[in-house]
C-alpha positions in Angstrom: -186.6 -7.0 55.8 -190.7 -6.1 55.4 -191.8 -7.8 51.7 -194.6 -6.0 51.1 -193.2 -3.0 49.9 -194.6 1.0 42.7 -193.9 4.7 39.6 -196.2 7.8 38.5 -196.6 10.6 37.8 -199.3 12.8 35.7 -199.8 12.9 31.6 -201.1 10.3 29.3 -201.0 6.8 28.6 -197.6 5.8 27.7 -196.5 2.4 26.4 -192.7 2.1 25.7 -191.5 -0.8 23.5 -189.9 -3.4 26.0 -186.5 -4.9 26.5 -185.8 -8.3 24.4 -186.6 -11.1 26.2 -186.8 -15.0 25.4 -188.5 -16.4 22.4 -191.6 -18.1 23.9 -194.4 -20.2 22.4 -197.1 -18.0 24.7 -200.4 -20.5 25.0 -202.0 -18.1 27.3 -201.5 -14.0 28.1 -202.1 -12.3 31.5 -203.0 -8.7 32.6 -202.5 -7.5 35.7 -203.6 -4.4 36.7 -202.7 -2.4 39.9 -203.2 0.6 42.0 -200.7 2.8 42.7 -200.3 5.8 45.0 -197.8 8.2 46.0 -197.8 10.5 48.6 -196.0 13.8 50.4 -196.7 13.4 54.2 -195.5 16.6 55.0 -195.4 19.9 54.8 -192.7 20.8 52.8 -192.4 20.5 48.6 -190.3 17.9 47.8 -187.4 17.9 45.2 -186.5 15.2 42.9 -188.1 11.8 43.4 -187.1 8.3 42.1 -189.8 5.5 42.3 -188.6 2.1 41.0 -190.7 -1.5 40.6 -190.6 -4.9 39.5 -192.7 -6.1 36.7 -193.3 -9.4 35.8 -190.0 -11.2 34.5 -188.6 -12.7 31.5 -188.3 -16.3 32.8 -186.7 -19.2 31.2 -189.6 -21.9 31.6 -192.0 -19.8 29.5 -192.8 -16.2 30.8 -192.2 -12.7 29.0 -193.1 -9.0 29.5 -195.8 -8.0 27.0 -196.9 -4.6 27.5 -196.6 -1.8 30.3 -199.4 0.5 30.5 -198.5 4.0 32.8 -200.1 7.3 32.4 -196.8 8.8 33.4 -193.1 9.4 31.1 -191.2 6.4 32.9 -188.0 4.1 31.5 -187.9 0.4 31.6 -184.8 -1.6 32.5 -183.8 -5.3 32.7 -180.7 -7.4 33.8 -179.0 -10.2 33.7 -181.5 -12.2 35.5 -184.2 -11.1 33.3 -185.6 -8.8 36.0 -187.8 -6.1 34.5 -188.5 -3.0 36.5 -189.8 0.3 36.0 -188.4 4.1 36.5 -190.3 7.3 37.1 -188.7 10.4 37.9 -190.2 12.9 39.4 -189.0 16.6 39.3 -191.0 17.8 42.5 -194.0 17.2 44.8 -196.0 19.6 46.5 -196.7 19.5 50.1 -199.4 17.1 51.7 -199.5 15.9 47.5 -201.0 12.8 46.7 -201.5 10.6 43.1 -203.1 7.5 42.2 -202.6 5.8 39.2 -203.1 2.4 37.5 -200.5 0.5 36.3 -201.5 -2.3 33.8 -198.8 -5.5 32.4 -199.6 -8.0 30.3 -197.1 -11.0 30.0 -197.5 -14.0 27.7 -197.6 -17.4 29.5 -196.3 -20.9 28.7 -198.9 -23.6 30.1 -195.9 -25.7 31.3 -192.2 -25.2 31.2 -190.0 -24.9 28.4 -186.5 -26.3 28.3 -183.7 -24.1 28.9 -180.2 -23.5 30.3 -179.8 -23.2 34.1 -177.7 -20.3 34.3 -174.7 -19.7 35.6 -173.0 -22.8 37.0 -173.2 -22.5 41.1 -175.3 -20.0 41.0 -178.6 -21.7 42.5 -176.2 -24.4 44.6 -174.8 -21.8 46.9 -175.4 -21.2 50.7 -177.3 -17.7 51.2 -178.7 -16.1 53.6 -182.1 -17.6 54.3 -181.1 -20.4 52.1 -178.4 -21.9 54.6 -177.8 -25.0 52.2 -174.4 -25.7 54.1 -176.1 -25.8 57.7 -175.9 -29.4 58.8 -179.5 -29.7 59.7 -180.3 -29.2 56.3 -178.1 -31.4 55.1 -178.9 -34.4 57.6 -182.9 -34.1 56.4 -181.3 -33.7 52.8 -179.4 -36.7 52.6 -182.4 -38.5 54.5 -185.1 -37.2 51.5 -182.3 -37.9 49.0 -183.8 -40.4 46.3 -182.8 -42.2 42.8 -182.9 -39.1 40.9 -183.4 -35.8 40.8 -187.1 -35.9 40.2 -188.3 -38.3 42.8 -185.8 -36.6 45.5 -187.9 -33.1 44.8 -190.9 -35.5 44.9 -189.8 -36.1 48.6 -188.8 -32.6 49.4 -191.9 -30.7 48.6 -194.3 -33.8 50.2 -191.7 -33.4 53.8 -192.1 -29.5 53.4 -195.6 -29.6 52.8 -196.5 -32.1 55.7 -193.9 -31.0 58.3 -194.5 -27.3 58.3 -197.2 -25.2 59.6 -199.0 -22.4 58.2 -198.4 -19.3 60.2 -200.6 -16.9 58.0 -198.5 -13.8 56.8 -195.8 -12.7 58.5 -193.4 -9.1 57.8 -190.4 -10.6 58.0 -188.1 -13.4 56.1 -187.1 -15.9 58.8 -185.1 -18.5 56.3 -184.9 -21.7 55.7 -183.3 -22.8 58.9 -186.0 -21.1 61.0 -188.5 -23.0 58.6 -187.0 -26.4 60.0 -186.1 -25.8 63.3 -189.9 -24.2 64.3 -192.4 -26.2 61.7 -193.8 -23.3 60.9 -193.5 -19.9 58.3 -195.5 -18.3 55.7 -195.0 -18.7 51.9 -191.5 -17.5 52.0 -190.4 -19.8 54.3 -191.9 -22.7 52.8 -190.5 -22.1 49.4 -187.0 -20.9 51.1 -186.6 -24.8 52.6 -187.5 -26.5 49.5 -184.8 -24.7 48.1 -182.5 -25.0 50.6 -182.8 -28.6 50.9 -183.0 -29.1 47.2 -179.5 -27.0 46.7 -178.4 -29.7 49.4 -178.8 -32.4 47.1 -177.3 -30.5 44.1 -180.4 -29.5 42.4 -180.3 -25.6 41.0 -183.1 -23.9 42.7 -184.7 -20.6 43.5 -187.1 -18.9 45.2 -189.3 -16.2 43.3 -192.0 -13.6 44.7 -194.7 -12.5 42.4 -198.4 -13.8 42.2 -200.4 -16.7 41.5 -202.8 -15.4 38.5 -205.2 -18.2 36.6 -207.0 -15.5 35.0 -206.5 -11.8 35.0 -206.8 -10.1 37.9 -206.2 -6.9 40.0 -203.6 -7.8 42.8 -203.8 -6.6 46.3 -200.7 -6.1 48.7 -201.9 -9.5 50.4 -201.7 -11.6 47.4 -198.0 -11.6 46.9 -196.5 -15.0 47.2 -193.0 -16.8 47.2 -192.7 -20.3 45.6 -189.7 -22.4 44.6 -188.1 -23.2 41.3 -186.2 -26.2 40.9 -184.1 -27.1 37.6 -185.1 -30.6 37.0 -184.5 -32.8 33.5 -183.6 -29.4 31.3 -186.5 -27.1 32.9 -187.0 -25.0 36.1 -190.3 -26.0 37.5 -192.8 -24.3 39.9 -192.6 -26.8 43.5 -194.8 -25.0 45.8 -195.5 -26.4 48.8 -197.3 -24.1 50.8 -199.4 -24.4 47.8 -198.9 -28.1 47.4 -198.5 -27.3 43.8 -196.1 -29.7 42.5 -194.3 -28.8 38.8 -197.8 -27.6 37.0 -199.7 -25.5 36.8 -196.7 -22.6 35.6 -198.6 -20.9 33.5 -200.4 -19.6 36.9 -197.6 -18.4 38.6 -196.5 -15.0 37.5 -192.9 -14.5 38.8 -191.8 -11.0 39.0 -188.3 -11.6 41.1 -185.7 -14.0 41.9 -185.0 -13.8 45.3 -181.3 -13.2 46.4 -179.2 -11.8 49.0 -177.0 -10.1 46.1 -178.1 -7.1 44.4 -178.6 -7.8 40.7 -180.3 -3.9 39.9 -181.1 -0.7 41.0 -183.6 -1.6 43.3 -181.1 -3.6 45.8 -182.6 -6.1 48.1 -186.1 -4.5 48.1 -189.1 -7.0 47.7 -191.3 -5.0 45.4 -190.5 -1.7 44.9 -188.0 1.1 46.2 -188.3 5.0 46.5 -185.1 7.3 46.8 -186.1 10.3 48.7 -189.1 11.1 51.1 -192.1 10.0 49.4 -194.4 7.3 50.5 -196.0 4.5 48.3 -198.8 2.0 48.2 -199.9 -1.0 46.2 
């Protein structure tokens, strides 16, 4: 499946009060701001249009949705996860049509991560697809890595996956874990998809997220979306990213906007990023 693939429309500056999310003691605040465009290729009007995106998540270790800033009526949703994504409707398009907008989130920022529950039990143990926990390979270099407690085992995961894999630069497709081990090589994705795989291996929750790595505000381009691990360790899920050799700090940095999963939690299925139901085409 391609990851690099937002919700307008035309009208004025609308800024919709936002789902609950967790209580968080925000030491910092982020804005994000990015450009969106929508586009009729052909010749023909186009009926009724649905554009759906992530925005930046309400995460357990210290991250909540602040504001949304559209100049276009949309509707916000969240789930279970904490996913928060964004609706826009449109009633028609005309032919060879195109609209750019900007789209601006802000989300409050813990500088490290907070305690909180896992989740649901098993959830972030299981064997998925590009997370093949169960493969034996994974579990032979698992058991191998495995150390006194859970801590110093994640120690030695993200120092093996950091030293035994090989940047490949960006690459269209998710390959997994098992691809990641086999070959030495992947891009983000796979780096974070075998530190969670062989962290789930030694019973440590985990997960991988995609979003962006943001120290300061900024304006994301298509080519700045990354995928890190999460791993539940002592109370608190905490960023390992090893492509990034980031290990547990800094969080406040990393700006998730999905959990990755090979189950669909929401409307927008297993897209990356963002999802369109009809014929339109979008850019971000």
């Amino acid at each position: 499946m391609h990851r690099r693939q937002f919700v307008l429309s035309t009208g004025a500056l609308v800024l919709l009060a936002l789902p609950a999310g967790p209580a968080i003691a925000a030491s910092a605040t982020r804005r994000l701001r990015f450009s969106l465009a929508l586009s009729n290729p052909g010749g023909e009007a186009l009926g009724t249009q649905q554009f759906l995106c992530y925005l930046p998540a309400n995460l357990e270790r210290g991250q909540k949705l602040r504001s949304v800033e559209l100049a276009a009526q949309h509707t916000l949703q969240t789930d279970r996860l904490g996913h928060n994504w964004l609706e826009l409707k449109l009633d028609s398009f005309p032919p060879y049509g195109r609209k750019q907008l900007g789209l601006t989130v802000t989300v409050d920022m813990a500088d490290g991560s907070m305690p909180s529950p896992a989740g649901q039990p098993g959830e972030w143990l299981r064997t998925e697809r590009y997370i093949e926990t169960g493969h034996p390979a994974i579990q032979v270099l698992a058991q191998q890595l495995k150390a006194a407690t859970a801590l110093a085992t994640a120690r030695e995961i993200f120092e093996w996956v950091r030293d035994n894999l090989n940047y490949a630069g960006y690459l269209s497709d998710d390959y997994g874990a098992l691809y990641a081990l086999e070959h030495r090589r992947g891009d983000c994705t796979e780096y974070a998809q075998l530190v969670a795989a062989l962290a789930r291996a030694s019973g440590i929750p985990s997960r991988v997220l995609g979003g962006y790595v943001a120290p300061r505000d900024m304006a994301p381009v298509p080519g700045d979306y990354h995928n890190w691990a999460e791993l539940y360790i002592d109370g608190a899920w905490r960023v390992v990213d090893a492509q990034k050799q980031a290990w547990l700090e800094p969080a406040g940095d990393y700006v998730g906007f999905r959990i990755c999963s090979d189950t669909p939690v929401n409307a927008l299925g297993l897209a990356h990023r963002f999802a369109v139901r009809g014929s339109l085409r979008a850019e971000l």
